[in-house]
PAVO-301024 format. One record per residue (C-alpha): residue number from 1; residue in three letters; chain; y, z negated, x negated. Coordinates in Angstrom, 3 decimals, padded with zeros to 6 digits, m for minus. Layout:
% residues N
+-------+--------+------+----------+----------+----------+
! torlo ! drenvo ! loza !        y !        z !        x !
+-------+--------+------+----------+----------+----------+
!   NUM !    ALA !    A !        Y !        Z !        X !
...
+-------+--------+------+----------+----------+----------+
END
This chain:
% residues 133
+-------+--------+------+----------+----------+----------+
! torlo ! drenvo ! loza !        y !        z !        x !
+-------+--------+------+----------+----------+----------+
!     1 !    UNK !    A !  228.992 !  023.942 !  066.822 !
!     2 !    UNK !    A !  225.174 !  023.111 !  065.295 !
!     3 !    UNK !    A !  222.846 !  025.906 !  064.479 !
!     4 !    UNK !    A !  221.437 !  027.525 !  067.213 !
!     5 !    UNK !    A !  217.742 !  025.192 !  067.348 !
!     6 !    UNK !    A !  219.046 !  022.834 !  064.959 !
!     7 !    UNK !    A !  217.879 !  019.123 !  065.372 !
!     8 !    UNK !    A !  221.406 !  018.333 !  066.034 !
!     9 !    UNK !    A !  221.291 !  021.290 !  068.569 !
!    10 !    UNK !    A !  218.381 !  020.129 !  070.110 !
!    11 !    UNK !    A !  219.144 !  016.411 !  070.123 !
!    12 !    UNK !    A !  222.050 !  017.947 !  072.487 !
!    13 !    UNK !    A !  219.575 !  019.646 !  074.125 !
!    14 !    UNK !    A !  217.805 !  016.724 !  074.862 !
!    15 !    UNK !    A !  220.450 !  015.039 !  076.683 !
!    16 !    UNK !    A !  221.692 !  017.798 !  079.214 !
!    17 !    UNK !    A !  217.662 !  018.632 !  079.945 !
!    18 !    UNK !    A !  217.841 !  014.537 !  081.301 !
!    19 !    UNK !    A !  220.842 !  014.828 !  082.575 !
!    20 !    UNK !    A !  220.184 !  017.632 !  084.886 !
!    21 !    UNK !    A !  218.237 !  016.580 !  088.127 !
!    22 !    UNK !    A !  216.475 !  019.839 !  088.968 !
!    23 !    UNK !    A !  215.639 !  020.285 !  085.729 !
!    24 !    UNK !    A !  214.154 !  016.788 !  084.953 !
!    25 !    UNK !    A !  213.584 !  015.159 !  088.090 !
!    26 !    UNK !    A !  211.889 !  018.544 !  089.632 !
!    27 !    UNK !    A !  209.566 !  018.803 !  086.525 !
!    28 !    UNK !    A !  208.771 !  014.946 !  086.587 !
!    29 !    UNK !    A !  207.582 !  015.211 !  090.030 !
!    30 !    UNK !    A !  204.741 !  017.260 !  089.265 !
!    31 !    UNK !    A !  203.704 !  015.209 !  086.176 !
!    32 !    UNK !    A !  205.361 !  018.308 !  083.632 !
!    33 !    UNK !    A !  204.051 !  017.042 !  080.090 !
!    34 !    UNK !    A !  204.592 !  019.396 !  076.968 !
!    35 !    UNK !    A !  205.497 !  019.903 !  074.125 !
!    36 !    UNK !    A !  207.900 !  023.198 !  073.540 !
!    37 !    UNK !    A !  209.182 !  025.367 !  070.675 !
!    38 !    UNK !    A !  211.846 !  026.942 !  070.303 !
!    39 !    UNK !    A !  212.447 !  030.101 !  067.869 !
!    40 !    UNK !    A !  213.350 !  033.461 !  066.682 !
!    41 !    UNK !    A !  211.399 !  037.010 !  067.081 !
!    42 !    UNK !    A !  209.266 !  037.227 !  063.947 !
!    43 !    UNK !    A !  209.211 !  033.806 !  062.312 !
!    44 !    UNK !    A !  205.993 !  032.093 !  061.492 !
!    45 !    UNK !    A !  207.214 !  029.142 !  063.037 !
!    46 !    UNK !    A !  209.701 !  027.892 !  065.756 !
!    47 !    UNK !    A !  212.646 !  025.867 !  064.426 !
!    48 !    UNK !    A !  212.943 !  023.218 !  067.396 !
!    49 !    UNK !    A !  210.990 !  021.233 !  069.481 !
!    50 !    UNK !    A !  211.307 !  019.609 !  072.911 !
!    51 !    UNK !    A !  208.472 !  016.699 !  073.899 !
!    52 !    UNK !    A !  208.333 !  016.332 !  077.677 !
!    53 !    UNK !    A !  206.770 !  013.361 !  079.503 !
!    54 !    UNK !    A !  206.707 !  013.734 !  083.136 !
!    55 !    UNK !    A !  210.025 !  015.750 !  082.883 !
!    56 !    UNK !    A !  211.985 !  013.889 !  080.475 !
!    57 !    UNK !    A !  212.427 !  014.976 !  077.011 !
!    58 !    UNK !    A !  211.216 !  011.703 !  075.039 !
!    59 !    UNK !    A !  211.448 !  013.254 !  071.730 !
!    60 !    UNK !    A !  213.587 !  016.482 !  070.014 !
!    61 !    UNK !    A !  214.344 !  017.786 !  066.990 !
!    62 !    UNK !    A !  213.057 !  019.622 !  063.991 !
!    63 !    UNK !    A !  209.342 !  021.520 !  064.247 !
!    64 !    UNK !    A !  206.983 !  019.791 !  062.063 !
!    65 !    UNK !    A !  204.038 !  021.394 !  062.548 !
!    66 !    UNK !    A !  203.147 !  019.752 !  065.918 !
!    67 !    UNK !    A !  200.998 !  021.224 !  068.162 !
!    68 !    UNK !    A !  202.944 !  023.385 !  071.290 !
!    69 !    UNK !    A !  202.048 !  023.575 !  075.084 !
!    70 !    UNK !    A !  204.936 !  026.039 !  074.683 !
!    71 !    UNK !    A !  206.340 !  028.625 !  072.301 !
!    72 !    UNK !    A !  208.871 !  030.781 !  072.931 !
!    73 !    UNK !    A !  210.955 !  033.312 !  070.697 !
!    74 !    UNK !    A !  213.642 !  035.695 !  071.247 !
!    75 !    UNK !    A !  216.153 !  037.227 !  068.883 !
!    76 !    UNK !    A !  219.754 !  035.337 !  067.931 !
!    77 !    UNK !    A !  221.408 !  037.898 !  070.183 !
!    78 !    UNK !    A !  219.098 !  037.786 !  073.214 !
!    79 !    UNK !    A !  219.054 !  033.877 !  073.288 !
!    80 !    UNK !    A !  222.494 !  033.686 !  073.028 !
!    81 !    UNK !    A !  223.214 !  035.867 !  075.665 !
!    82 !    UNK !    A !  221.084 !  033.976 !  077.871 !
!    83 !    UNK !    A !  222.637 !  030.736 !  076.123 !
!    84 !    UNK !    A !  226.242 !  031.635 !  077.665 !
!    85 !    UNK !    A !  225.100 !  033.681 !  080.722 !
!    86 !    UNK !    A !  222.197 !  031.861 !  082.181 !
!    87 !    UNK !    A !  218.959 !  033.725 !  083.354 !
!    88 !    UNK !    A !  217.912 !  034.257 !  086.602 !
!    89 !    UNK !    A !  214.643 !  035.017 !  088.142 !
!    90 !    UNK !    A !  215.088 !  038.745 !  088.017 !
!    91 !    UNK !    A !  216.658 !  038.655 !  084.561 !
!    92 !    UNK !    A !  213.645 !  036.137 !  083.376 !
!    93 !    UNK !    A !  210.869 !  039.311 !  084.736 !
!    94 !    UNK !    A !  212.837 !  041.804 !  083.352 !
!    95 !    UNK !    A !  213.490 !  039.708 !  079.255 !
!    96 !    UNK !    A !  209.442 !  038.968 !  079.872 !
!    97 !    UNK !    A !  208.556 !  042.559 !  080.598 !
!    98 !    UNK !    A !  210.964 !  044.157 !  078.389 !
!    99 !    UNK !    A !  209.273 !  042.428 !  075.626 !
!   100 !    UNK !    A !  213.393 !  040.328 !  074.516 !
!   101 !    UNK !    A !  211.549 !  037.127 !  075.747 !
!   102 !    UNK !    A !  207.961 !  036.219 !  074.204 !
!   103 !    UNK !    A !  205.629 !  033.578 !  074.509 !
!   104 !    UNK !    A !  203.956 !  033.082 !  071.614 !
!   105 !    UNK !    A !  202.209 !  030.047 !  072.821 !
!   106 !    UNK !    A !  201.909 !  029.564 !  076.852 !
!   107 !    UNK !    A !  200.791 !  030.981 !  080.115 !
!   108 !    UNK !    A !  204.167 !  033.056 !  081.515 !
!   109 !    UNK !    A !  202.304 !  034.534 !  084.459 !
!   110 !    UNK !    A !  200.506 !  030.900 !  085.506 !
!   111 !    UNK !    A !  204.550 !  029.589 !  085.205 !
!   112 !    UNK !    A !  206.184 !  032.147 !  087.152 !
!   113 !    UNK !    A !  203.668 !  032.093 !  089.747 !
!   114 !    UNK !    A !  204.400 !  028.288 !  090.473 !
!   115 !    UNK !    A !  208.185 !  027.343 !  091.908 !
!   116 !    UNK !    A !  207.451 !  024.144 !  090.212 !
!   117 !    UNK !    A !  207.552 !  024.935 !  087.528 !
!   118 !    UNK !    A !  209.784 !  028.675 !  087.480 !
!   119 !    UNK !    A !  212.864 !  027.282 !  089.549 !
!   120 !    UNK !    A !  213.512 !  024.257 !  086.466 !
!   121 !    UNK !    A !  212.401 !  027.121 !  083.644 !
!   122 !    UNK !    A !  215.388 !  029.298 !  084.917 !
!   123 !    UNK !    A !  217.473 !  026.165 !  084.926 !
!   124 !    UNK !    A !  216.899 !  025.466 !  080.946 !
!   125 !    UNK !    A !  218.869 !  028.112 !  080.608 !
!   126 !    UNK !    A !  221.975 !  027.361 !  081.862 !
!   127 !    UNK !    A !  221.371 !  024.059 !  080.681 !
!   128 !    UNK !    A !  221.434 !  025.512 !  077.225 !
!   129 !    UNK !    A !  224.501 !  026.625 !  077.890 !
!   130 !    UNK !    A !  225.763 !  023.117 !  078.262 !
!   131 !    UNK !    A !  225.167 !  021.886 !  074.498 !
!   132 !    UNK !    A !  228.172 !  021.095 !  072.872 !
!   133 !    UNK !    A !  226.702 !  020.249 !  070.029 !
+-------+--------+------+----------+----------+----------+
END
């Protein structure tokens, strides 16, 4: 299995986030465009990147220093917990709160406030848990 963030890892990524209607679909119909990075607790930097046009991921890979709608960092353990479990709106509030989930870059509270957008942010997770990379 690739590296946890890994281009090949997030090539993977790619393809289940496109694959998955109410992930894709659901962010495409309210015009979701970002770009997203993903990391670990305490780096400078994240290590992957997603770029979203109107819900589909048009570009993945490495982090090169592009500029992030999103940034979000958690440690090895906690991600891959949430990588084979899923996380649900309650567990989402409670990682946020607790301090395991951070958001370096982006608005949490503006997120979770909107279904549009919360409902397919829960999803990524379990579509994480789809990359067989």
């Amino acid at each position: 299995m690739a590296e946890l963030f890994s281009e090949q890892w997030m090539n993977s990524y790619k393809d289940e986030w496109n694959n998955e209607p109410e992930l894709s679909n659901a962010l495409g119909e309210i015009g979701f465009t970002s770009t997203i990075g993903y990391g670990f607790t305490g780096d400078a930097d994240p290590i992957g990147i997603l770029v979203i046009e109107n819900g589909k991921v048009i570009d993945s890979g490495a982090y090169n220093g592009q500029p992030l709608n999103w940034d979000l960092r958690a440690t090895q353990d906690n991600w891959n917990k949430w990588i084979e479990k899923g996380l649900g709106m309650a567990g989402l509030g409670m990682a946020y709160v607790g301090g395991k989930l951070k958001f370096k870059i982006g608005d949490y509270k503006a997120m979770i406030k909107d279904p549009r957008m919360a409902g397919p942010f829960v999803k990524s997770f379990s579509v994480m848990g789809r990359v067989k990379a």
